[in-house]
LUMTIBA-479438 format. One record per residue (C-alpha): residue number from 1; residue in one letter; x, y, z. Coordinates in Angstrom, 2 decimals. Layout:
N
ATOM | resi | resn | c1 | c2 | c3
ATOM | NUM | A | X | Y | Z
...
This chain:
378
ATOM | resi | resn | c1 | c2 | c3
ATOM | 1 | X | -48.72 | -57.77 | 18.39
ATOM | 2 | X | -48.73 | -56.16 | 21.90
ATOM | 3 | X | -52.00 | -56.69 | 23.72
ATOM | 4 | X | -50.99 | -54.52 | 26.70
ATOM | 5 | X | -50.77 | -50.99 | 24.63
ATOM | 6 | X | -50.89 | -48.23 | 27.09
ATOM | 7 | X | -49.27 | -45.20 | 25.30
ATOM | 8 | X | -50.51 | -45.03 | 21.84
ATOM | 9 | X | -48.36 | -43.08 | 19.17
ATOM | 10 | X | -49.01 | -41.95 | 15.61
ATOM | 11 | X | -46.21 | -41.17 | 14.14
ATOM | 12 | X | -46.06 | -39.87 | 10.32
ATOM | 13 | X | -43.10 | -39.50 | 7.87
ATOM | 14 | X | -41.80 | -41.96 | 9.56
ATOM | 15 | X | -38.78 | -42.84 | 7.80
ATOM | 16 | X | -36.68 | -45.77 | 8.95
ATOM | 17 | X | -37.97 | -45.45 | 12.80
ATOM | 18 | X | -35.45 | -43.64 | 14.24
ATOM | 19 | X | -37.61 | -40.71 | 15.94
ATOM | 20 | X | -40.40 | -43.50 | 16.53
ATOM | 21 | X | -38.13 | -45.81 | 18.33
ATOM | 22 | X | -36.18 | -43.45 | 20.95
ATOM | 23 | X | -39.77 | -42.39 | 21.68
ATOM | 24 | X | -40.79 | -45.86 | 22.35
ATOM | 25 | X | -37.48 | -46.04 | 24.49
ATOM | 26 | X | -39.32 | -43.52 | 26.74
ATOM | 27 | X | -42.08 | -45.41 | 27.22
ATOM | 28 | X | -44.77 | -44.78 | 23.80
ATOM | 29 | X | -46.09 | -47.74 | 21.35
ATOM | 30 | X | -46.25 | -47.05 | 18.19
ATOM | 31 | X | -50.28 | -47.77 | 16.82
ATOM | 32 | X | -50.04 | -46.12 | 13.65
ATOM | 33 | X | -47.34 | -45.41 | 11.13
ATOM | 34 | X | -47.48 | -43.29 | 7.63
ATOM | 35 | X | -44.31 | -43.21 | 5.26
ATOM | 36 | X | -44.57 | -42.44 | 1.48
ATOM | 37 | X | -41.11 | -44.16 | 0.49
ATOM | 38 | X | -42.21 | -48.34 | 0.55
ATOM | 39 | X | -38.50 | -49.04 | 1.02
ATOM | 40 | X | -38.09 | -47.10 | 4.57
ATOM | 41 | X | -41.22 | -48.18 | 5.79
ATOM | 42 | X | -40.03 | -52.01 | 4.77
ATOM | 43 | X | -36.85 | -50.97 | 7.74
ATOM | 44 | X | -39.57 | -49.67 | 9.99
ATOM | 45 | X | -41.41 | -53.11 | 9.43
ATOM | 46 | X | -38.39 | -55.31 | 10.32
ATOM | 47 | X | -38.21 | -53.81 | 13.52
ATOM | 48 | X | -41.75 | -53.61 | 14.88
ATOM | 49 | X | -44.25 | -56.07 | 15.55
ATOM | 50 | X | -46.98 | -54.37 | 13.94
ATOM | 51 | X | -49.43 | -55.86 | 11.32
ATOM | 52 | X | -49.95 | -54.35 | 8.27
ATOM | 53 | X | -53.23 | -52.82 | 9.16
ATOM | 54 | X | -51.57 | -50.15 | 11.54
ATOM | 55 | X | -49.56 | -48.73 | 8.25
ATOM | 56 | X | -50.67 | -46.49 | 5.40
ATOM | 57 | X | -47.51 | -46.39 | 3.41
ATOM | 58 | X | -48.33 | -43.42 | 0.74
ATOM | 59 | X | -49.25 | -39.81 | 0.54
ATOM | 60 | X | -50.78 | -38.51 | 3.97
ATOM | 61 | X | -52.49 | -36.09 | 1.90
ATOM | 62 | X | -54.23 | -39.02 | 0.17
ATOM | 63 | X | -54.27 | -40.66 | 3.72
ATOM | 64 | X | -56.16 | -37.70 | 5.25
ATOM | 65 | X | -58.93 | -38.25 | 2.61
ATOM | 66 | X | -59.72 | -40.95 | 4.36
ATOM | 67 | X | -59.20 | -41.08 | 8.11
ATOM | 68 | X | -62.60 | -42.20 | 9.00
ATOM | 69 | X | -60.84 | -45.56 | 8.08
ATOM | 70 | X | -58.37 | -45.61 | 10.26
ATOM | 71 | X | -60.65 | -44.36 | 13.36
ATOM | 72 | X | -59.16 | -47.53 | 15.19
ATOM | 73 | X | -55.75 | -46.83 | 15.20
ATOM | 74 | X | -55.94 | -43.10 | 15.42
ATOM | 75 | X | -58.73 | -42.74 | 17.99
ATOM | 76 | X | -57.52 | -41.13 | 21.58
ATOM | 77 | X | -53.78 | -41.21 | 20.75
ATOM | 78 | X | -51.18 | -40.00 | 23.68
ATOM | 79 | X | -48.68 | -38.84 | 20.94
ATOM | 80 | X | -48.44 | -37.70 | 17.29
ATOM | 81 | X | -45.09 | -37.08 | 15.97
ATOM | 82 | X | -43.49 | -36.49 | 12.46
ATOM | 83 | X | -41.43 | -33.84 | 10.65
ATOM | 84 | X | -43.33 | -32.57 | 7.93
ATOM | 85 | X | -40.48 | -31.62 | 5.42
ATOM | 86 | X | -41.29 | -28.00 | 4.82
ATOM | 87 | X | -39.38 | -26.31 | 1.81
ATOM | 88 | X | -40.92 | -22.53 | 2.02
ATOM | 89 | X | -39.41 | -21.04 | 5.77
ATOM | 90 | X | -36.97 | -19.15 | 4.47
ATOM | 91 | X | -36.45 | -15.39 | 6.67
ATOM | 92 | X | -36.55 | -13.87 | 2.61
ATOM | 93 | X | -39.90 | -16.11 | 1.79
ATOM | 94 | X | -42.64 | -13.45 | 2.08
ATOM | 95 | X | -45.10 | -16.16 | 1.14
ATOM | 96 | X | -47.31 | -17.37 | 4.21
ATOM | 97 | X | -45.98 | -20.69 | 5.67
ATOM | 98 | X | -49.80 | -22.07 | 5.35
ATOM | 99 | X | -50.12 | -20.76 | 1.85
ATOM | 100 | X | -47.02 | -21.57 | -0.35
ATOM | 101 | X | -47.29 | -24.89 | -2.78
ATOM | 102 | X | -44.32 | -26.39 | -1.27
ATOM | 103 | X | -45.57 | -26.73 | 2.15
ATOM | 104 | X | -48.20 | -29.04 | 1.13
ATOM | 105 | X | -46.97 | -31.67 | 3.78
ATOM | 106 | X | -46.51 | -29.57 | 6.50
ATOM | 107 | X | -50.41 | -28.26 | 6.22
ATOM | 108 | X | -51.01 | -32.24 | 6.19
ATOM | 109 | X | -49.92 | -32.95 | 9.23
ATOM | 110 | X | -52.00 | -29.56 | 10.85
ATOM | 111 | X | -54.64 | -31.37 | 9.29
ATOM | 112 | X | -54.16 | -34.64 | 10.68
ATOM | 113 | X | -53.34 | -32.87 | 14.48
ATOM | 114 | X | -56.93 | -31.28 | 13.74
ATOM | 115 | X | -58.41 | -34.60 | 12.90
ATOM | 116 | X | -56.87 | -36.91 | 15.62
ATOM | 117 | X | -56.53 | -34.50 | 18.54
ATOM | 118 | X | -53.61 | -36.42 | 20.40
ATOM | 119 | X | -52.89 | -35.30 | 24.09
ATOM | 120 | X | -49.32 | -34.20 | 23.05
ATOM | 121 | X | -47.43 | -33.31 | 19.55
ATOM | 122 | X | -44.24 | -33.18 | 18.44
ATOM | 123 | X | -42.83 | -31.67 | 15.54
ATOM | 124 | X | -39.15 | -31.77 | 14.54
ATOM | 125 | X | -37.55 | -30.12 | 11.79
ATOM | 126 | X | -34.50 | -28.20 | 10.38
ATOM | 127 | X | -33.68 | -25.12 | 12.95
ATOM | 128 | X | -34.63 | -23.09 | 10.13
ATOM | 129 | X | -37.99 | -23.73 | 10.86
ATOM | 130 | X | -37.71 | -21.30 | 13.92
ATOM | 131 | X | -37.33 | -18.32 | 11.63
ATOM | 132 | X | -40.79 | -18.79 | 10.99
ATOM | 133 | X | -42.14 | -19.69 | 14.61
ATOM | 134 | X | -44.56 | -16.70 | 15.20
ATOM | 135 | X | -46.19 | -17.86 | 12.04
ATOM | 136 | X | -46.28 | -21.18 | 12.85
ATOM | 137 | X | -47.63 | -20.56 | 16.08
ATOM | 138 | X | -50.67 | -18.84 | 14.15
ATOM | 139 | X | -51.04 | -22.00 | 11.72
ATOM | 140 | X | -51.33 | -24.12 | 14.66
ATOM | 141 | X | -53.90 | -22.00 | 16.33
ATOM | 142 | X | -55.53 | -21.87 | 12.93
ATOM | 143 | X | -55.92 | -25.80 | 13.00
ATOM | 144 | X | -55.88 | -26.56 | 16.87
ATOM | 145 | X | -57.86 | -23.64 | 17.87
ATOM | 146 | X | -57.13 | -22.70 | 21.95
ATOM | 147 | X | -57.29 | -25.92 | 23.32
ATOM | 148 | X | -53.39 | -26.46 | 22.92
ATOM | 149 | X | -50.35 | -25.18 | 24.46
ATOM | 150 | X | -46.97 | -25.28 | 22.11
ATOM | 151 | X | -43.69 | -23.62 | 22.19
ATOM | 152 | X | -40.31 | -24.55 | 20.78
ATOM | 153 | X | -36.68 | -25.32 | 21.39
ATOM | 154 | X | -33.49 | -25.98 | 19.46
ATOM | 155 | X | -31.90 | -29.30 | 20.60
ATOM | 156 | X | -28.70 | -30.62 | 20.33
ATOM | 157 | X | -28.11 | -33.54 | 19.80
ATOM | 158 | X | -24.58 | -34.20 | 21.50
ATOM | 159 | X | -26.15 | -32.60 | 24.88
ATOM | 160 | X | -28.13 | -35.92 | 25.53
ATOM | 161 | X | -24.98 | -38.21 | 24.86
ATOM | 162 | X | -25.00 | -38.76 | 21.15
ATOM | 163 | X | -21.61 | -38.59 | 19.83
ATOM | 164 | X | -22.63 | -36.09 | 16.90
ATOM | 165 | X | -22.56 | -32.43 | 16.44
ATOM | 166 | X | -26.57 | -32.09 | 15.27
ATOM | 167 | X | -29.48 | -29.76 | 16.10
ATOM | 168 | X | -33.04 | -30.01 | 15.94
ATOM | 169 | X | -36.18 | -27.50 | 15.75
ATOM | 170 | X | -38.65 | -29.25 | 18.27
ATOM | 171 | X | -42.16 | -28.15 | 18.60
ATOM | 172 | X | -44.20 | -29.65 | 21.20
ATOM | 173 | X | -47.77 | -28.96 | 22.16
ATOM | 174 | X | -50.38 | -30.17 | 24.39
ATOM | 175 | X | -54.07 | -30.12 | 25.24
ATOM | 176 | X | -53.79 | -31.50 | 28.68
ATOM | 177 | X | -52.89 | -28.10 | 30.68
ATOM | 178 | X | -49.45 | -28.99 | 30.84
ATOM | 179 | X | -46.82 | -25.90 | 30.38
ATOM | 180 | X | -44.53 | -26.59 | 27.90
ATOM | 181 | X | -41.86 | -24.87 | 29.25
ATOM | 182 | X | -41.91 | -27.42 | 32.15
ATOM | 183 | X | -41.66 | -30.33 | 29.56
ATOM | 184 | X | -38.82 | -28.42 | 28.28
ATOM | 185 | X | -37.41 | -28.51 | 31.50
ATOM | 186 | X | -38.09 | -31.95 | 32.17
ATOM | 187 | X | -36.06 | -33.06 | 28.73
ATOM | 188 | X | -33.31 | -30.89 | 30.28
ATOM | 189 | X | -32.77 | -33.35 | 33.06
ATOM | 190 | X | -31.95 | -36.33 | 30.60
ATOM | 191 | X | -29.10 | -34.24 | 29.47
ATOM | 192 | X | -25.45 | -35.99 | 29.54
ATOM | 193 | X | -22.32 | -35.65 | 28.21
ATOM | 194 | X | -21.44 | -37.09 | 24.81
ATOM | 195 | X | -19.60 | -39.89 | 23.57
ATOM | 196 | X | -17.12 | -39.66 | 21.10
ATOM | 197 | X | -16.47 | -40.46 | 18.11
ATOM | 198 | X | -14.12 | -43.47 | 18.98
ATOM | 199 | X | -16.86 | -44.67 | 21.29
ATOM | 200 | X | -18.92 | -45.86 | 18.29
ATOM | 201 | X | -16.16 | -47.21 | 16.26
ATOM | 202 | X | -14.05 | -48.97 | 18.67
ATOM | 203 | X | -14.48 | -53.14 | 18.36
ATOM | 204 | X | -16.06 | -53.00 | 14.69
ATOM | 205 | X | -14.44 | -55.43 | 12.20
ATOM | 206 | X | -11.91 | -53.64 | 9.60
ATOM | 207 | X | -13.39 | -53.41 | 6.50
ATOM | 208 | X | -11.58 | -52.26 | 3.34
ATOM | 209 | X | -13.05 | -50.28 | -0.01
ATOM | 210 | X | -14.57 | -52.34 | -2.06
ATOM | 211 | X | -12.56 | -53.38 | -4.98
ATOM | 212 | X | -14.61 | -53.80 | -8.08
ATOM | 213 | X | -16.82 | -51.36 | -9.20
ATOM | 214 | X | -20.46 | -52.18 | -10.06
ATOM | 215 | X | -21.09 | -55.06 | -8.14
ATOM | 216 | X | -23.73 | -55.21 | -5.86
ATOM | 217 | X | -23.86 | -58.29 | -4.13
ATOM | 218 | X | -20.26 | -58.62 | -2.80
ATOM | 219 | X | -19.59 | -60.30 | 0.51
ATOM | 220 | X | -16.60 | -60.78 | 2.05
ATOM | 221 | X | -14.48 | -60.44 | 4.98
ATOM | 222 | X | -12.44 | -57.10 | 2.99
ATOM | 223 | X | -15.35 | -54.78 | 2.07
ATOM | 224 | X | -17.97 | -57.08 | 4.58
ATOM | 225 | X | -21.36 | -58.15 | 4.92
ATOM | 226 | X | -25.18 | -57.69 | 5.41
ATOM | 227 | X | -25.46 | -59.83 | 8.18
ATOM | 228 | X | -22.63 | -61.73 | 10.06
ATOM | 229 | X | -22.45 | -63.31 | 13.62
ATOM | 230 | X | -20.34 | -61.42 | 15.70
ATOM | 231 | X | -19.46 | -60.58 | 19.64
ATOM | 232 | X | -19.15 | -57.47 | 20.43
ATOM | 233 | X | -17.12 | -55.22 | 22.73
ATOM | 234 | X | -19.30 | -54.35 | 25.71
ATOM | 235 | X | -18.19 | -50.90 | 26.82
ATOM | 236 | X | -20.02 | -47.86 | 27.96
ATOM | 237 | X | -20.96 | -46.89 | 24.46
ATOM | 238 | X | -22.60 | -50.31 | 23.60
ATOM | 239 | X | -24.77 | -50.04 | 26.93
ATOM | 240 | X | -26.07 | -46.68 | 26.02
ATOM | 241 | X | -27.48 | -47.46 | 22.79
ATOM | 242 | X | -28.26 | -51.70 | 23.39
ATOM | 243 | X | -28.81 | -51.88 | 26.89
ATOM | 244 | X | -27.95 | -55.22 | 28.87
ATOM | 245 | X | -29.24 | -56.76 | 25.75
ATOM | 246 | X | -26.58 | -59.97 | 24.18
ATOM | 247 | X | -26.28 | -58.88 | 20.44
ATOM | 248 | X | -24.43 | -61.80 | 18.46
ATOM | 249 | X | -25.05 | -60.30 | 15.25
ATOM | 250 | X | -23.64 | -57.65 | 13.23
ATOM | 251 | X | -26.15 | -55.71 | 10.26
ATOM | 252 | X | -25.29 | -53.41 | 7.61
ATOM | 253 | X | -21.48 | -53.22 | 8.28
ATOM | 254 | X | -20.31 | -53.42 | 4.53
ATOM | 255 | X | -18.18 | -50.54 | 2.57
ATOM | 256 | X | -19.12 | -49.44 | -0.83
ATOM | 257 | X | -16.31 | -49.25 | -3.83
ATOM | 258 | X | -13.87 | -46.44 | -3.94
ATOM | 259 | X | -11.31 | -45.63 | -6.89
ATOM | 260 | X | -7.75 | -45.63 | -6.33
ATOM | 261 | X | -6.80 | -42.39 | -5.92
ATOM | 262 | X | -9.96 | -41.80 | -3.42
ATOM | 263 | X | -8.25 | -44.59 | -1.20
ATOM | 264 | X | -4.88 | -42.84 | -1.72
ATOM | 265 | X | -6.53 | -39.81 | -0.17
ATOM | 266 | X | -8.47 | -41.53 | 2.65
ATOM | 267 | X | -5.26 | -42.90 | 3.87
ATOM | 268 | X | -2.89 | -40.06 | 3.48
ATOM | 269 | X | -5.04 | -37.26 | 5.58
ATOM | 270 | X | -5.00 | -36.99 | 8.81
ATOM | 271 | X | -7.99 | -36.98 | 11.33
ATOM | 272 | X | -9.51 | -33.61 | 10.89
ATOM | 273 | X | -8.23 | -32.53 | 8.19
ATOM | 274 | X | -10.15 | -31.44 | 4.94
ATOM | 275 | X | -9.54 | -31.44 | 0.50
ATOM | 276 | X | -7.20 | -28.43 | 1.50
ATOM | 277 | X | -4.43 | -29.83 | 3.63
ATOM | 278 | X | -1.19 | -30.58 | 2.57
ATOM | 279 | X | -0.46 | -33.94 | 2.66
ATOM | 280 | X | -3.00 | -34.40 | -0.71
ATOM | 281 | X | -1.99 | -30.81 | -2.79
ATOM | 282 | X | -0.13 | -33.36 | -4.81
ATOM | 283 | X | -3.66 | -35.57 | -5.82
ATOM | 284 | X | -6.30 | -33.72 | -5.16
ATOM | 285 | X | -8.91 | -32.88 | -7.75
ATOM | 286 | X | -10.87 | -29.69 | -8.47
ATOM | 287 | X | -7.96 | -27.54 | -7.56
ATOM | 288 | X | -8.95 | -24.28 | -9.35
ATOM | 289 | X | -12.20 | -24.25 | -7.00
ATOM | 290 | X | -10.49 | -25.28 | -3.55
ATOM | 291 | X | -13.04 | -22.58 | -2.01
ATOM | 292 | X | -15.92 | -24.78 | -3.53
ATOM | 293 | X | -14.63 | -27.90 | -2.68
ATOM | 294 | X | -12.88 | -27.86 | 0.51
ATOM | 295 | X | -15.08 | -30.53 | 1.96
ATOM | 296 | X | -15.09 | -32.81 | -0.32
ATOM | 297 | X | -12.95 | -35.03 | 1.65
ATOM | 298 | X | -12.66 | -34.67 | 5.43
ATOM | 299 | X | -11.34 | -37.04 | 7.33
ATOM | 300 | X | -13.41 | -37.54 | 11.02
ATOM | 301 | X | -11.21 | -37.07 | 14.35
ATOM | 302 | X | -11.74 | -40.05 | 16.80
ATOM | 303 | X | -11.95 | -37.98 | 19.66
ATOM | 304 | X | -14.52 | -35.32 | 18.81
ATOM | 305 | X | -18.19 | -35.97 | 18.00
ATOM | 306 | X | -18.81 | -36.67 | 14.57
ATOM | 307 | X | -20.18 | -33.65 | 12.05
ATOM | 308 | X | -23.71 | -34.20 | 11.37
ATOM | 309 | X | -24.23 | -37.40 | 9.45
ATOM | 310 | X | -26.97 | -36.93 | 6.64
ATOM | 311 | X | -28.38 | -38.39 | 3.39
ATOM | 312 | X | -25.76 | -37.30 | 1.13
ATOM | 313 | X | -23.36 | -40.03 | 2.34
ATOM | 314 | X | -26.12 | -42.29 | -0.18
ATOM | 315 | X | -23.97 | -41.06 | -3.18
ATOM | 316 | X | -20.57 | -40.96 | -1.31
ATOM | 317 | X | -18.65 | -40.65 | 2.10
ATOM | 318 | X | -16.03 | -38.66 | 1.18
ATOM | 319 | X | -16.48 | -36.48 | 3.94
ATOM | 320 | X | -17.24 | -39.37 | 6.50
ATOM | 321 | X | -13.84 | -40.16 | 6.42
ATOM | 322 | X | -12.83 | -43.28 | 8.53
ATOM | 323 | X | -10.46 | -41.80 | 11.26
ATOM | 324 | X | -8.55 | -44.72 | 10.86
ATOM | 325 | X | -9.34 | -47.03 | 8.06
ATOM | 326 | X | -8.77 | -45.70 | 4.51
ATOM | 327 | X | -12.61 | -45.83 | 3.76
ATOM | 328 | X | -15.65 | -44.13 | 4.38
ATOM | 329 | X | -17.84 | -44.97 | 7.67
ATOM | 330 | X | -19.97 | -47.93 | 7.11
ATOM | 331 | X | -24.09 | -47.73 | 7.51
ATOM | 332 | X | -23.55 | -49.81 | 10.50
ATOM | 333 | X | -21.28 | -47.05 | 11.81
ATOM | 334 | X | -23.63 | -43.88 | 10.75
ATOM | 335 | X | -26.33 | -46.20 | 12.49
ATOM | 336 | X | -24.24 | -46.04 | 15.61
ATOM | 337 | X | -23.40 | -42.23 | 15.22
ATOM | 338 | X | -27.18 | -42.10 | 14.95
ATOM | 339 | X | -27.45 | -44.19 | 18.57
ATOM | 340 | X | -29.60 | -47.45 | 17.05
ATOM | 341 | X | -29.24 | -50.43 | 18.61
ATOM | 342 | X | -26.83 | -53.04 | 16.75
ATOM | 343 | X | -29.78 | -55.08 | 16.31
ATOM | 344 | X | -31.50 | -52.62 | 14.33
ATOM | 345 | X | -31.65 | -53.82 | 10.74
ATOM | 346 | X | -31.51 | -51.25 | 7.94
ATOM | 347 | X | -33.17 | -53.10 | 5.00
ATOM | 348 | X | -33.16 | -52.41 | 1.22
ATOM | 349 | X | -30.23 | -51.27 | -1.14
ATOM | 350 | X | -27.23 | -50.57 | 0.33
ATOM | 351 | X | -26.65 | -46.77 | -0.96
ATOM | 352 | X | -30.27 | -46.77 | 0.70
ATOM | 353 | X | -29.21 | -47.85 | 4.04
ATOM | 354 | X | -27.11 | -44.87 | 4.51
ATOM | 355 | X | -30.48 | -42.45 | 3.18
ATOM | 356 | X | -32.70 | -44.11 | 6.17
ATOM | 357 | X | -29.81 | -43.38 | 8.93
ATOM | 358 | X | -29.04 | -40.18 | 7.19
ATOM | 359 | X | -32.48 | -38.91 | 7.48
ATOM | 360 | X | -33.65 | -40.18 | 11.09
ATOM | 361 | X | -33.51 | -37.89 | 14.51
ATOM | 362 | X | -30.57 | -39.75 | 16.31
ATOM | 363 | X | -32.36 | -42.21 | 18.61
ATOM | 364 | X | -31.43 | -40.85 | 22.28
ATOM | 365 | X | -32.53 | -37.41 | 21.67
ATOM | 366 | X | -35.82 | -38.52 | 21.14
ATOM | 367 | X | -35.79 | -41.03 | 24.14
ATOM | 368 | X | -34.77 | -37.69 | 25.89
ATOM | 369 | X | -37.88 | -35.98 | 24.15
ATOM | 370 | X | -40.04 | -38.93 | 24.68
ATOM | 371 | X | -38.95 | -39.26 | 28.06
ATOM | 372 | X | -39.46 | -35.72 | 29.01
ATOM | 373 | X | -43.45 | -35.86 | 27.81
ATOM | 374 | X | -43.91 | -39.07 | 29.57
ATOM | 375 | X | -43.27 | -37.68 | 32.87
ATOM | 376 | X | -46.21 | -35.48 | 32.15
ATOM | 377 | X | -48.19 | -38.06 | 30.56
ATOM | 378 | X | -48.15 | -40.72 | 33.39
């Protein structure tokens, strides 16, 4: 445990850490965590020194029933963050934002803003959300009352070096007089240009689809391992996400089982290409619905920034493509995509290593965020 906590930071639906640790890049500790799904918050756990005290792993809407527990760790906070998932802001929703049932959780975390009061907020989201921003300005003012300044911006991802194409709604408000616009500004100065695919990839061991189907606990040098000692390839990339830091092991770096004719397919596209081209008319499935299926497989190009990696690759990577391995991208690799440090240990079952990095804000962009509020905080 830290005994020289300056910066104290709430952070809720926390997932695997990913938003919680760029933001501790920048300068915040986290005090207080709150994740419903036990296995995530077990990743968050392996890579914070926190005890178990600072965690309510459940329901914030049971956890808001009883906050006057917690009054120790969520007592003059610098910094609450979270995404709220937040079914109902759809432009053809005529149902208030506040009001429909499937909002539940973001009306939670409103409640726990009201309850806790932190000098700044930050909540991230699809860019959806920003169809709905006049209203959401209104639920915040509902909760928050005048004391707090907020506004919004769409970030992207790839504009603060992360070698993805992905956006973010971020909402940021504060009761300390500061003008969000500046902090906007001040996020705006962290801004570089991206690394590329190949950046992330480059050095990794070669790892080939796992051969039989079923087995879970396979580890070998061909479809690789949970943990393995390793040296890595210090370029540019590696600095950016690990520092000067010595890594000497490798984590999570371990391909899942693929059929034949999937590793036919992975090997005979070429980078960028999709289930349409050419060179796989002669094996591809689903033909009668190309229109539906056209992504089904798409193999990654080395020297662009990756599309946006996600949750789905849990049930498959056919359209993480290898750019040049006949396999999809390893959870190691999406972690890397994502910007967390190699030393960063994704926990649980493997399908569920790839749901964690799928669902976390890629680490940078919220240093860059994290960074940008700090300058206002200090």
């Amino acid at each position: 445990m830290k005994s020289n906590i300056k910066y104290k930071m709430a952070d809720l639906f926390a997932g695997c850490g990913g938003l919680s640790l760029g933001l501790e890049q920048a300068g915040f500790s986290p005090w207080f965590v709150n994740e419903i799904i036990p296995a995530y918050c077990a990743t968050y756990k392996r890579n914070h020194f926190l005890s178990d005290d600072h965690y309510y792993i459940g329901d914030i809407n049971e956890l808001n029933k009883h906050l006057d527990d917690y009054k120790e760790y969520i007592g003059d906070l610098d910094l609450v963050c979270g995404g709220p998932p937040c079914q109902g802001f759809s432009m053809a929703n005529r149902q208030r934002l506040i009001d429909d049932p499937r909002n539940q959780l973001y009306k939670a975390y409103l409640y726990f803003l009201s309850v806790t009061r932190p000098k700044f907020f930050i909540m991230e989201n699809v860019r959806g959300m920003a169809n709905k921003i006049e209203e959401i300005k209104e639920n915040f003012k509902e909760y928050l009352g005048e004391d707090y300044e907020f506004d919004y911006r769409l970030l992207y991802a790839q504009d603060f070096g992360v070698p993805q194409n992905r956006e973010r709604f971020i909402f940021i408000g504060n009761r300390i007089g500061v003008s969000v616009e500046d902090v906007f500004k001040a996020i705006d100065k962290r801004k570089k240009e991206p690394f590329v695919l190949r950046d992330a990839l480059v050095g990794l061991p070669h790892l080939e689809a796992k051969q039989e189907k079923g087995k879970i606990d396979v580890e070998n040098e061909e479809s690789g391992f949970t943990e393995r000692d390793f040296i890595y390839e210090e370029n540019d990339f590696y600095h950016f996400i690990n520092g000067e830091k010595k890594i000497t092991k490798l984590y999570n770096h371990k391909n899942r089982y693929n059929n034949p004719r999937d590793i036919e397919i992975f090997s005979r596209l070429p980078q960028g290409a999709n289930s349409l081209h050419d060179s796989i008319a002669d094996i591809m499935p689903y033909k009668r619905r190309n229109d539906i299926f056209k992504d089904k497989y798409f193999k990654l190009d080395e020297t662009q920034i990756c599309k946006t990696i996600t949750s789905h690759m849990k049930y498959d990577c056919n359209m993480y493509i290898h750019p040049w391995e006949a396999r999809g991208l390893s959870p190691r690799e999406a972690a890397r995509i994502q910007t967390f440090p190699d030393d960063y240990v994704i926990t649980g079952a493997q399908n569920s290593w790839y749901a964690q990095v799928g669902n976390a804000v890629p680490v940078k962009l919220a240093k860059a965020i994290g960074e940008g509020i700090m300058d206002f905080i200090k």
